[in-house]
C-alpha positions as a Markdown table, in Angstrom:
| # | Residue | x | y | z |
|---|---|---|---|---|
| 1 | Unk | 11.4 | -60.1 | -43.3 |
| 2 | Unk | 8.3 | -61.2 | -42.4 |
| 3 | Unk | 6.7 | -62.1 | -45.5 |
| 4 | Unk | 9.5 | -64.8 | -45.4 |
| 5 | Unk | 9.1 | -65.7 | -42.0 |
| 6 | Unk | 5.3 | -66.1 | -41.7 |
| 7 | Unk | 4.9 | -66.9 | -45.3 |
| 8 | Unk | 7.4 | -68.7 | -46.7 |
| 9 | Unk | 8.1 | -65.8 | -49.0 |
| 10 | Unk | 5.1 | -66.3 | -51.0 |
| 11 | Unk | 3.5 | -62.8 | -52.3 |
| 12 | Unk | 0.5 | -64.8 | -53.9 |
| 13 | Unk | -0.3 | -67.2 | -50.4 |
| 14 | Unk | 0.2 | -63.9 | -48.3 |
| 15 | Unk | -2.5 | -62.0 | -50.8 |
| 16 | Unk | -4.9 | -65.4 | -50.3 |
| 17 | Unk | -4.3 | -65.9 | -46.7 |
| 18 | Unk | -3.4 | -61.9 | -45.4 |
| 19 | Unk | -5.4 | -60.5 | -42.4 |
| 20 | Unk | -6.1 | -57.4 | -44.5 |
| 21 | Unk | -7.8 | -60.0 | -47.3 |
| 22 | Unk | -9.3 | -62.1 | -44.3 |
| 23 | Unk | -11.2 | -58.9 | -43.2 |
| 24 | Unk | -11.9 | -57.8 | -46.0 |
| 25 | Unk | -13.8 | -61.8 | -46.8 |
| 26 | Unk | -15.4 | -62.0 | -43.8 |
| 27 | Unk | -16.4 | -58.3 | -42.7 |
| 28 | Unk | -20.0 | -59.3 | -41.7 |
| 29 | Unk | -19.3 | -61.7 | -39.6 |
| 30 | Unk | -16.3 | -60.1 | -38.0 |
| 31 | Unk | -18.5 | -57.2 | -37.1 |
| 32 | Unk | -21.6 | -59.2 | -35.7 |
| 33 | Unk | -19.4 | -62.0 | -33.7 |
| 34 | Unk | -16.5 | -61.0 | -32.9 |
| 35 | Unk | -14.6 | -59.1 | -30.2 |
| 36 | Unk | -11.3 | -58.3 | -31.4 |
| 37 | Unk | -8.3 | -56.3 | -29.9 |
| 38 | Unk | -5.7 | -54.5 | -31.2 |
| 39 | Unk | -2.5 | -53.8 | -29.1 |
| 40 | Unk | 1.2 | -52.2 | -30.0 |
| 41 | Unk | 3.4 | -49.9 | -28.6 |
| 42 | Unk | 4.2 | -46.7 | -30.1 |
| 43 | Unk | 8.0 | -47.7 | -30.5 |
| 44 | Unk | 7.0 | -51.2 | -32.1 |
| 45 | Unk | 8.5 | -51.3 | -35.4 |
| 46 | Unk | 5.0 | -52.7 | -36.8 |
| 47 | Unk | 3.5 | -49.7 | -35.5 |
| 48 | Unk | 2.9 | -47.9 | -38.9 |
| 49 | Unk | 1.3 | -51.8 | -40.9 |
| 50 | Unk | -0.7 | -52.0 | -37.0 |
| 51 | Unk | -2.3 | -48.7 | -37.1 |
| 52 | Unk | -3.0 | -49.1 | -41.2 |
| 53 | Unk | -4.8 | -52.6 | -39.9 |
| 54 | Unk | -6.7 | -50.5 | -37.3 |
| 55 | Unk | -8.1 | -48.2 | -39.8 |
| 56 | Unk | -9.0 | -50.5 | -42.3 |
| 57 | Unk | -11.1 | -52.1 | -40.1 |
| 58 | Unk | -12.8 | -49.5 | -39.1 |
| 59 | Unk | -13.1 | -48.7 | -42.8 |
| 60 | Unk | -14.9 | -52.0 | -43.3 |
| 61 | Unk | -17.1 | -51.4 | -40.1 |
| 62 | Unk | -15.5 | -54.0 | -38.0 |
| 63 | Unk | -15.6 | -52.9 | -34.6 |
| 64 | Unk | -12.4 | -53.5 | -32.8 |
| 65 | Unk | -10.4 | -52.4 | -29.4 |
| 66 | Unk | -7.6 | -50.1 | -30.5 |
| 67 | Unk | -4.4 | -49.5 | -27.9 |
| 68 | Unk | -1.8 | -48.0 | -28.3 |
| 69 | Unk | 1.1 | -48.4 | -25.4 |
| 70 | Unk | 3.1 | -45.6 | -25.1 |
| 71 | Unk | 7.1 | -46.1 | -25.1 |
| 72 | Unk | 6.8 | -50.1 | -25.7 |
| 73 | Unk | 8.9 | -51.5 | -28.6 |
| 74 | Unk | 8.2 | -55.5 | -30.0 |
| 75 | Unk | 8.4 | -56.7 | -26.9 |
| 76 | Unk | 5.2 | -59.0 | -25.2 |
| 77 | Unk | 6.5 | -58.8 | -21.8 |
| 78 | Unk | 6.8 | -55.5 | -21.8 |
| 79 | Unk | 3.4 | -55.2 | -23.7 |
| 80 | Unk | 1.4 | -57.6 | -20.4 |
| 81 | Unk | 3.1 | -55.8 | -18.2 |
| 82 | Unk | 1.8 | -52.0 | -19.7 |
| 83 | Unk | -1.8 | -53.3 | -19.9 |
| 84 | Unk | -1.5 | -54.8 | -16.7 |
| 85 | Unk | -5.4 | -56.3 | -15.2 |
| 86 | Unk | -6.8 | -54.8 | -18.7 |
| 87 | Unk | -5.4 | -57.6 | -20.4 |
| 88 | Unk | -7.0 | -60.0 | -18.2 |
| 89 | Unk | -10.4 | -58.2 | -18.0 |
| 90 | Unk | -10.6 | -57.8 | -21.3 |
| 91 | Unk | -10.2 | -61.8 | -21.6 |
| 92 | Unk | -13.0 | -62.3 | -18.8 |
| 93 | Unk | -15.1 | -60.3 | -21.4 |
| 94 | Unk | -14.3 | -62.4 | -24.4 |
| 95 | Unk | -14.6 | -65.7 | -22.8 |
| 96 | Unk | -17.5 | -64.9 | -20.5 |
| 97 | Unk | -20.1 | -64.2 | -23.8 |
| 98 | Unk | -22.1 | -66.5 | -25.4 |
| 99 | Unk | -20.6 | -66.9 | -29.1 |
| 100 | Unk | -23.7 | -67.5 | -30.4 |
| 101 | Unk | -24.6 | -63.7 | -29.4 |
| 102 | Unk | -23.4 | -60.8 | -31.4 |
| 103 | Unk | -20.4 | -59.0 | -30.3 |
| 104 | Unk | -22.2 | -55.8 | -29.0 |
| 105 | Unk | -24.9 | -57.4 | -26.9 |
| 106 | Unk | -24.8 | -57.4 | -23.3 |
| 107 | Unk | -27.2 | -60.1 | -22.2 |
């Protein structure tokens, strides 16, 4: 289970600590700085909690790259290999920008 994995188990840490909270904390700033990406396959069986996360971004007005590979399971290989120079590009993009710029400008 992942709770148990990535947190120990603890329901109250996860609540404190969850992306879902994190967002949810630090909306503004996650939707002036930040350029975020959001990538699963449609057979991934954190496809359902993934696409959830996706639209409660949205709901909080956080901008965010949403893709969704067609017939790729939990599998990372298989998920660099689907996006194939995307991945990279999108990378270039992210690194390239001056963090002290908001996400959406393009000077």
């Amino acid at each position: 289970m992942l709770l148990d994995t990535v947190y120990g188990g603890d329901e109250i840490h996860f609540q404190a600590v969850g992306p879902r909270v994190l967002a949810e904390r630090h909306a503004a700033e996650l939707a002036d700085r930040s350029l975020i990406r959001l990538v699963i396959g449609d057979r991934d069986e954190t496809f359902t909690n993934n696409r959830g996360f996706h639209r409660h971004l949205e709901d909080l007005g956080i901008g965010h790259e949403w893709v969704v590979l067609p017939g790729v399971g939990h599998d990372p290989f298989a998920v660099l290999k689907e996006l194939g120079e995307g991945n990279w590009t999108f990378h270039r993009r992210a690194f390239a920008r001056d963090l002290a710029e908001p996400a959406g400008s393009t000077d």
